[in-house]
C-alpha positions in Angstrom: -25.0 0.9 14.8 -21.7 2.8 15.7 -19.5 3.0 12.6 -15.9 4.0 12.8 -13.7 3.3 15.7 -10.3 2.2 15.8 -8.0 2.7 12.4 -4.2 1.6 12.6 -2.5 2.4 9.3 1.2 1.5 8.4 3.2 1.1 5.0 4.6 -2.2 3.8 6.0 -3.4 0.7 5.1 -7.0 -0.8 6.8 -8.2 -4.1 8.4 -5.0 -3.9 5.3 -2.8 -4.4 4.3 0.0 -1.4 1.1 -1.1 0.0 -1.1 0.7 2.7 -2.2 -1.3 5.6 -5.3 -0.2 7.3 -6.4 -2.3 10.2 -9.7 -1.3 11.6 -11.8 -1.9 14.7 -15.1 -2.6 12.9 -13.9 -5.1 10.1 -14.3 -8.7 9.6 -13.1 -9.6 6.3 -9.6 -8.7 4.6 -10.2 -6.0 1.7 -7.6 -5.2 -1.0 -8.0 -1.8 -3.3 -5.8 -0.3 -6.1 -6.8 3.3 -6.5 -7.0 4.9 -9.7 -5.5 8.1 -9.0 -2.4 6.4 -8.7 -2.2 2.7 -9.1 -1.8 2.6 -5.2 -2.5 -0.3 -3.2 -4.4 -0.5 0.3 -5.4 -3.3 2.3 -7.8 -3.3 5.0 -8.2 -5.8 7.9 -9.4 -6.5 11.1 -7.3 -5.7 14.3 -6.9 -9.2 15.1 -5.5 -10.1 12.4 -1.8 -11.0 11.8 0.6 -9.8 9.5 1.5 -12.6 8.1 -1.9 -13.9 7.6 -2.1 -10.1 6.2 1.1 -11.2 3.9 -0.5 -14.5 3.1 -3.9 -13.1 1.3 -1.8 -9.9 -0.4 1.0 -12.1 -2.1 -1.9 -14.6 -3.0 -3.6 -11.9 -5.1 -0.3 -10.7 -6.4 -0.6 -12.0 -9.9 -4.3 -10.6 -10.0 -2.9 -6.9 -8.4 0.1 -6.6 -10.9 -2.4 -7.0 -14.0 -5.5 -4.5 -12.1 -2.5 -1.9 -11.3 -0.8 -2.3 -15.0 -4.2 -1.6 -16.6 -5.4 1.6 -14.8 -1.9 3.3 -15.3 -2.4 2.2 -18.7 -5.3 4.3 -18.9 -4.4 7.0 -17.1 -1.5 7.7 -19.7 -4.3 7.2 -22.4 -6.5 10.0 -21.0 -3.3 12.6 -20.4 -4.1 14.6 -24.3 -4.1 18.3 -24.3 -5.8 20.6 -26.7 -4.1 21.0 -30.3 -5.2 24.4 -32.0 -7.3 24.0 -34.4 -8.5 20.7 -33.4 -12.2 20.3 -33.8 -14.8 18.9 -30.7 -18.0 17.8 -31.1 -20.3 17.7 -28.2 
């Protein structure tokens, strides 16, 4: 089986956060992803499918996106420590 294909990708903004779009050829289902890098959101889709069914499923996950997003840059200000001479580390 022949993965790949067709990949349209644009930029949106729902509930005033930037959001990828990436419709593909070889989808079926609607995906959503926040990345942990930096709290970015994607959505993947199929080809055929509208943008305001697109709309529909991203602003009906809103509530659930805010809260994933909040937490990982949460943590990724948690993990940003430097080294403090004479600080001891035990391995």
């Amino acid at each position: 089986m022949r993965r790949g294909g067709k990949t349209v990708t644009s930029q949106m903004e729902i509930g005033g956060i930037p959001v990828t779009l990436k419709k593909k050829a070889v989808l079926r289902n609607l995906y959503m992803r926040v990345s942990p890098e930096d709290g970015g959101i994607t959505v993947s889709a199929p080809l055929r499918a509208g943008l305001l069914e697109i709309c529909g499923f991203a602003a009906g996950n809103l509530d659930r996106i805010l809260k994933i997003r909040e937490e990982i840059l949460r943590e990724k200000r948690a993990l940003e420590r430097g080294y403090v001479q004479g600080e001891i580390h035990y391995l």
